[in-house]
Backbone as CSV, one residue per row, in Angstrom:
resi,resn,N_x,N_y,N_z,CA_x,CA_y,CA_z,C_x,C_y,C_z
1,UNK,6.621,18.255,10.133,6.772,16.881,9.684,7.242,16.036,10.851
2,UNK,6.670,14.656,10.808,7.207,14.026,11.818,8.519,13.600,11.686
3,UNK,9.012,13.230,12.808,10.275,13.019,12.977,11.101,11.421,11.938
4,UNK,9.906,10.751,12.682,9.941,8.991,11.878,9.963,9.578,10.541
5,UNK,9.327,10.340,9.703,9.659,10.606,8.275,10.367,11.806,7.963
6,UNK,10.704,12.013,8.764,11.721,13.495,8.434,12.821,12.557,7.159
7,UNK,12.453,11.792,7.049,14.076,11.338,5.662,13.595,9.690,5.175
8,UNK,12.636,9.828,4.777,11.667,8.734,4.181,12.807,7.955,2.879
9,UNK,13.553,8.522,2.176,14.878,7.923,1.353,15.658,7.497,2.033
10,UNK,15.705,8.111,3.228,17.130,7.378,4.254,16.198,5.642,4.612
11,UNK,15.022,5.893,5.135,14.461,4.647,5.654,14.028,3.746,4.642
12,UNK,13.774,3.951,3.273,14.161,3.075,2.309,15.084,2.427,1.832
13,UNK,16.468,2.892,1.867,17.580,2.616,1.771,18.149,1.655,2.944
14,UNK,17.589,1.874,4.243,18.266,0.754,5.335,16.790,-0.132,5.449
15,UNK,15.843,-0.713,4.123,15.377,-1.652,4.201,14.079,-1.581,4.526
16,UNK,13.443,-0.455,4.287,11.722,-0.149,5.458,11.021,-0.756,3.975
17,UNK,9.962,-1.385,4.359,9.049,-1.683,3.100,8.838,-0.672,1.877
18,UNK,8.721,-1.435,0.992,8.511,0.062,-0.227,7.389,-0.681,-1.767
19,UNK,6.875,-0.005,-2.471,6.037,-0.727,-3.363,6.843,-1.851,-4.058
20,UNK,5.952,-3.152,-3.988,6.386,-4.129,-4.673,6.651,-4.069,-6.456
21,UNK,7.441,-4.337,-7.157,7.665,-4.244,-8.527,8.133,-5.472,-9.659
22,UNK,8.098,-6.596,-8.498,8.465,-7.729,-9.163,7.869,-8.931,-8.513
23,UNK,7.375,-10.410,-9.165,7.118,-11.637,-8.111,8.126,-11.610,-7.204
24,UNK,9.399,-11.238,-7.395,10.343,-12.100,-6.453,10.083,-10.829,-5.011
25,UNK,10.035,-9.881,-5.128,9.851,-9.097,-4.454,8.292,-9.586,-3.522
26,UNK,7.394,-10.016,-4.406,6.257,-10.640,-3.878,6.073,-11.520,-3.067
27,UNK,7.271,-12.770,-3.216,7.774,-13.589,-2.501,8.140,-13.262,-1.154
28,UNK,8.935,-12.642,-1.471,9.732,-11.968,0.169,8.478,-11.566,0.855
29,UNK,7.945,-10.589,0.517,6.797,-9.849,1.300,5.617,-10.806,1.897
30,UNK,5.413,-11.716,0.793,4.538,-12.762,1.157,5.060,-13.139,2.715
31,UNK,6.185,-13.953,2.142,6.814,-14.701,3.324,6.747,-13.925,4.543
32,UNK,7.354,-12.688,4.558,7.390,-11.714,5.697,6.318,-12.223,6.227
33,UNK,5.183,-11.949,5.923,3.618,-11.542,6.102,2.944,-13.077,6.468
34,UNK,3.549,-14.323,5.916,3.390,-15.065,6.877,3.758,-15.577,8.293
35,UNK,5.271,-14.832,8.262,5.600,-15.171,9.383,5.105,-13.849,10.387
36,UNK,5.039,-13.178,10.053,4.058,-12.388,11.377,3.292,-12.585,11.762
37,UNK,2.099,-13.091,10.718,0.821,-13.277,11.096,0.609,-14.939,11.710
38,UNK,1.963,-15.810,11.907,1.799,-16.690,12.668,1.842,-16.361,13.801
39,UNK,2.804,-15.423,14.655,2.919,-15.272,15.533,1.761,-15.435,16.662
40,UNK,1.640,-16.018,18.198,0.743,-15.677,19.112,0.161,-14.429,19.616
41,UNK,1.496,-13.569,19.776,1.033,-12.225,20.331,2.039,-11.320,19.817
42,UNK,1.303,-10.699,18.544,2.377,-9.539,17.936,2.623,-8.247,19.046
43,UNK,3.587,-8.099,18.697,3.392,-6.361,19.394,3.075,-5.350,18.157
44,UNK,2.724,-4.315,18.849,2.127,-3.027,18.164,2.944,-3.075,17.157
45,UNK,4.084,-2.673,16.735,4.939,-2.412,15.344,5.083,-4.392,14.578
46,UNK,4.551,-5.107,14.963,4.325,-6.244,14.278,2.791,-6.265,13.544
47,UNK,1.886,-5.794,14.515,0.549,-5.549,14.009,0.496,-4.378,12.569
48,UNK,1.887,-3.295,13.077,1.489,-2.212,11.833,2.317,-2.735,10.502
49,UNK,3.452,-3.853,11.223,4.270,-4.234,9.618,3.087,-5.105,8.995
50,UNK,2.320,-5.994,9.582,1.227,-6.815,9.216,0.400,-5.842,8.243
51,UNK,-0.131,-4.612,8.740,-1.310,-4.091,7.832,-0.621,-3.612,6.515
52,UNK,1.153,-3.076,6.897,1.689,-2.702,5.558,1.914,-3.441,4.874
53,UNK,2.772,-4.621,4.945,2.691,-5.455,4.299,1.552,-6.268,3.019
54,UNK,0.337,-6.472,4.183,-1.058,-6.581,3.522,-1.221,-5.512,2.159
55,UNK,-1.252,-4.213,2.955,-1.319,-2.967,1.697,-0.752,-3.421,0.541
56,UNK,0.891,-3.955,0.717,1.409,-3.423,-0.596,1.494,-5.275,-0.998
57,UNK,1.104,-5.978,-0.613,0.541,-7.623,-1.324,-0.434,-7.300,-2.256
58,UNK,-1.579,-6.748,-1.525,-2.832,-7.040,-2.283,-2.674,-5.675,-3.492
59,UNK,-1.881,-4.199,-3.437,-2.101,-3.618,-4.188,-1.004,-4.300,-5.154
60,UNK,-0.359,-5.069,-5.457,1.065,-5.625,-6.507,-0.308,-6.884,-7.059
61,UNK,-1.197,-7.489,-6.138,-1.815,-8.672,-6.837,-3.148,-8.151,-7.469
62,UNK,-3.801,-7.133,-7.306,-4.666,-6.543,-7.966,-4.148,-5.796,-9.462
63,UNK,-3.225,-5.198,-9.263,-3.061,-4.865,-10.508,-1.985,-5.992,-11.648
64,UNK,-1.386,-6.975,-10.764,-0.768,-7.919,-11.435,-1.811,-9.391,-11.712
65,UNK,-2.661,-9.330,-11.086,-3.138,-10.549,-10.930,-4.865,-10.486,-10.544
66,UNK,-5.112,-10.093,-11.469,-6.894,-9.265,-11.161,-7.826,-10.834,-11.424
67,UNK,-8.282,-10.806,-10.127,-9.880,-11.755,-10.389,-11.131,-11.308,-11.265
68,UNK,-11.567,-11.541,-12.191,-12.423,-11.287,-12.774,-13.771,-11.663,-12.046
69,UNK,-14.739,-10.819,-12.305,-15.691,-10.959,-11.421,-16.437,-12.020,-12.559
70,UNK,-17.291,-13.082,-11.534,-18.327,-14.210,-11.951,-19.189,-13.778,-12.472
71,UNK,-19.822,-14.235,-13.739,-21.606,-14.305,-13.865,-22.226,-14.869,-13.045
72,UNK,-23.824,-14.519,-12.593,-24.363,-15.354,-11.664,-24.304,-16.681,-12.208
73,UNK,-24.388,-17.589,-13.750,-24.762,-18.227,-14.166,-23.677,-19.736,-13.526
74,UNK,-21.970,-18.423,-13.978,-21.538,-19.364,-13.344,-21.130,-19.683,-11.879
75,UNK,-21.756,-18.630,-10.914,-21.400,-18.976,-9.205,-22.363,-19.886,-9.306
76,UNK,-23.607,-19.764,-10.176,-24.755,-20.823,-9.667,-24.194,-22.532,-9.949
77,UNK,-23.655,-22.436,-11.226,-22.921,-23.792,-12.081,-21.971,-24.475,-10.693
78,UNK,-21.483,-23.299,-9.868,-20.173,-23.858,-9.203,-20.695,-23.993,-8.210
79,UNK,-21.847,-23.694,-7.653,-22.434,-23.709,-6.544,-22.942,-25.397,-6.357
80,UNK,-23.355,-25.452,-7.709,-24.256,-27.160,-8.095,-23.240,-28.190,-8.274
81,UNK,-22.119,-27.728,-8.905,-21.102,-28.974,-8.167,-20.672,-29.048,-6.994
82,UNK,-20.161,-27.896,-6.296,-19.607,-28.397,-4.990,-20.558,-28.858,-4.049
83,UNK,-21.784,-28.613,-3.948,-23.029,-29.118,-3.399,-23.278,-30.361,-3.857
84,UNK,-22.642,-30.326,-4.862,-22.821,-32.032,-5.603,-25.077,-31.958,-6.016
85,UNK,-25.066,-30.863,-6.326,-26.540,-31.041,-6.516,-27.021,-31.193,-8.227
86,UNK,-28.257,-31.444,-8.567,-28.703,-31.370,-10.140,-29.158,-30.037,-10.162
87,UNK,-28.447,-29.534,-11.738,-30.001,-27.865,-12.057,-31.514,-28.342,-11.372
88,UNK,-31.578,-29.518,-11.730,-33.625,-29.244,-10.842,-33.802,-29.431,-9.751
89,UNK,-32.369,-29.488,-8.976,-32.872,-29.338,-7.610,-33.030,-27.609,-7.192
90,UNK,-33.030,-26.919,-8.098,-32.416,-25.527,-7.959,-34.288,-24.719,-8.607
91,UNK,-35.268,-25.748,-8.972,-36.463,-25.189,-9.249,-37.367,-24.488,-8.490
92,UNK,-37.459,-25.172,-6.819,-38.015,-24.305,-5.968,-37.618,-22.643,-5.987
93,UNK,-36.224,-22.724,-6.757,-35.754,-20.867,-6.318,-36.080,-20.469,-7.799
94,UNK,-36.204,-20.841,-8.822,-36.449,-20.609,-9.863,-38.296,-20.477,-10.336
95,UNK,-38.890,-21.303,-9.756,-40.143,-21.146,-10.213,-40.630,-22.309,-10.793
96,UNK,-39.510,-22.644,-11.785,-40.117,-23.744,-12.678,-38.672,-24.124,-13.693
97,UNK,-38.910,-25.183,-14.033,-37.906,-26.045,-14.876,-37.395,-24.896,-16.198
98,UNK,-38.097,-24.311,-16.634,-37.625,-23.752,-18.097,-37.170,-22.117,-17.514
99,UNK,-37.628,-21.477,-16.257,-36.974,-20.313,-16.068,-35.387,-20.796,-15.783
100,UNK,-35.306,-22.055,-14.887,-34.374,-22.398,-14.586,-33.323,-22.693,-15.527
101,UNK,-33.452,-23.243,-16.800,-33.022,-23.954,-17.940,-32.557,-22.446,-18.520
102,UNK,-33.625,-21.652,-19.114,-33.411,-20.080,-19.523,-32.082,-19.335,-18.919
103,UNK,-32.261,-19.972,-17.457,-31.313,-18.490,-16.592,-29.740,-19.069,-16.895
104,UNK,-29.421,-20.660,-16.636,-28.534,-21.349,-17.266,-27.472,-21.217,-18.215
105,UNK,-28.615,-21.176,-19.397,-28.144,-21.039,-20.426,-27.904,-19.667,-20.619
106,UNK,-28.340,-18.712,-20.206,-27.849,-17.020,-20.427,-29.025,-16.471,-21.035
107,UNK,-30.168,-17.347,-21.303,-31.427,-16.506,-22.151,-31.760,-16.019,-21.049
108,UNK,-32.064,-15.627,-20.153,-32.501,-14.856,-18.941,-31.900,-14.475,-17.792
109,UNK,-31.820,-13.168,-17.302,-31.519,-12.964,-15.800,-32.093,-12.954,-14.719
110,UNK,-31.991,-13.417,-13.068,-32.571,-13.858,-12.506,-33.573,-12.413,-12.277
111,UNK,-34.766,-12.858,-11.925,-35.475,-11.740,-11.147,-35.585,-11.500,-9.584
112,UNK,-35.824,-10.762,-8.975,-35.736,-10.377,-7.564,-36.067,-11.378,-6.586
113,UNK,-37.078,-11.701,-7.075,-37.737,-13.078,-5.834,-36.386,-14.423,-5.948
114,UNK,-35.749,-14.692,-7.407,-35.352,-15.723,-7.743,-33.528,-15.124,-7.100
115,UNK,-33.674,-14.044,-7.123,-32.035,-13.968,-5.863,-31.940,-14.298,-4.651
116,UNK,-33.210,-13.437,-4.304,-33.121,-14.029,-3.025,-33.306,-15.035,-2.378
117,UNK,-34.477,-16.338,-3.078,-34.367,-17.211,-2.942,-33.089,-18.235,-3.400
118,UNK,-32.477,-17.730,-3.959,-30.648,-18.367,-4.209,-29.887,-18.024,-3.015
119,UNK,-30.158,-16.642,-2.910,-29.076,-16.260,-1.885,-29.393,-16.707,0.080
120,UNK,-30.995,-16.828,-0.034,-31.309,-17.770,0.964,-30.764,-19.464,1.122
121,UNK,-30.877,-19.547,-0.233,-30.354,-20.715,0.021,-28.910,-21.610,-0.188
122,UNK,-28.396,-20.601,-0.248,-27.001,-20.814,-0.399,-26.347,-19.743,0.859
123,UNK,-26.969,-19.317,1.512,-26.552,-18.602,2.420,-25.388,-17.812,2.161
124,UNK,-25.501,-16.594,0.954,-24.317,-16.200,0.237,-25.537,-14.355,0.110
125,UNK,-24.697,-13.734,-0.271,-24.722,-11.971,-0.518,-25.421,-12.026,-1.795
126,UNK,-26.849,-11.390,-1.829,-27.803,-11.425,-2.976,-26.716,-10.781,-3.792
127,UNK,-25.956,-10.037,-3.920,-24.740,-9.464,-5.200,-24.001,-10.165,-5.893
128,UNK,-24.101,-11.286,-5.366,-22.861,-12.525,-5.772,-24.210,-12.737,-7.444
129,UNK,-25.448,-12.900,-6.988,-27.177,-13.077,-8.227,-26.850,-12.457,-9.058
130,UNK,-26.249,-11.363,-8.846,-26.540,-10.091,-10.024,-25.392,-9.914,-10.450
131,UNK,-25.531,-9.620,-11.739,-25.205,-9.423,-12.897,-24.091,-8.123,-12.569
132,UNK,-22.712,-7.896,-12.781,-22.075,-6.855,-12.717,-21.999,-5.864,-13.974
133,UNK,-22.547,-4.342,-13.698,-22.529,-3.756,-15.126,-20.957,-3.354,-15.712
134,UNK,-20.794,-3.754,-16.561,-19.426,-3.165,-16.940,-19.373,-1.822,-17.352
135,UNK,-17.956,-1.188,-17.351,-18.293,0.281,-17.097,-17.916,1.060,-18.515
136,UNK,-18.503,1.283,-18.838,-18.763,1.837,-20.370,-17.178,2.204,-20.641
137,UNK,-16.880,2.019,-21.701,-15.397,2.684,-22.537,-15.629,4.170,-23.400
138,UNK,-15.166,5.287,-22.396,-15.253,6.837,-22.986,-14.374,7.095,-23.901
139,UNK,-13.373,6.239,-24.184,-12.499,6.379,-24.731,-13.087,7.017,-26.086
140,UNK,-13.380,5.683,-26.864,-13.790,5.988,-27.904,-15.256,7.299,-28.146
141,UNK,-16.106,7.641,-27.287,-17.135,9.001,-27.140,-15.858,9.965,-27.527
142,UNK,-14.883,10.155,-26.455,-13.826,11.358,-26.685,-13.076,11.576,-27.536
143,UNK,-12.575,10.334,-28.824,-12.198,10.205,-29.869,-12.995,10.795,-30.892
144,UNK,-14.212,10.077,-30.848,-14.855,10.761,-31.950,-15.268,11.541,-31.771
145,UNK,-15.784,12.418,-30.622,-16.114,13.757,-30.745,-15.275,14.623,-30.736
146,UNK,-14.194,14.441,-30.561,-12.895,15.359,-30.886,-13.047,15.200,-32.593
147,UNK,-12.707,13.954,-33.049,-12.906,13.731,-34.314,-13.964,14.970,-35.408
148,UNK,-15.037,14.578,-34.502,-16.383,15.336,-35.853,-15.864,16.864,-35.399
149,UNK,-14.887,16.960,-34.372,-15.417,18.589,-34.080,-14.079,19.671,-35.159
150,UNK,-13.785,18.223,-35.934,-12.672,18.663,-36.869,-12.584,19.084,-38.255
């Protein structure tokens, strides 16, 4: 074992970073993590408090504070305001007025030609187009087949 962790409770106790468990705790760390990353020229153990820090921000805001992923329908919606544009300016990538109207409204998902022509023209990741599958709930399969096997 290395030496630096030969007593990983001792270096928690005089203050070494440790998983976040509260906002206020979030706060601090935040702050930390801005003021390093202002700095001009970190040194090496500023660069590694930077990546830890990062670690244990984003793992306290993912499970406290989860972004839900977009429909294309609505990156496209948000795409047409901040562009300040109309749905029919959006027909060249669509084909035509009523695929466009269809995809909108949720009666349709885009097809292949119609991503990439979005994602050409928005200069954005054809994945942002598509549709995210949600991931099935086993829960209930393992319930009831425990269930019938009773």
């Amino acid at each position: 074992m290395s030496t630096v962790l030969a007593n990983p409770a001792e270096m928690i106790a005089r203050g070494a970073p440790r998983v976040i468990h509260n906002d206020d705790e979030l706060e601090v760390y935040t702050d930390a993590l801005f003021q390093l990353t202002a700095l001009d020229n970190p040194a090496r153990a500023e660069m590694e408090a930077i990546e830890l820090l990062t670690l244990l921000v984003e793992r306290y805001e993912q499970e406290h504070y989860p972004i839900p992923a977009a429909d294309p329908a609505s990156v496209v919606r948000l795409l047409i305001e901040k562009q300040n544009l109309k749905q029919s300016d959006l027909i060249p990538q669509f084909g035509s007025e009523s695929a466009d109207s269809m995809f909108m409204t949720g009666q349709r998902n885009l097809t292949l030609e119609q991503v990439r022509k979005l994602s050409a023209r928005f200069k954005l990741p054809a994945d942002v187009f598509i549709p995210k599958a949600s991931v099935p709930d086993r829960t209930n399969r393992v319930v009831n087949r425990h269930a019938r096997s009773r």
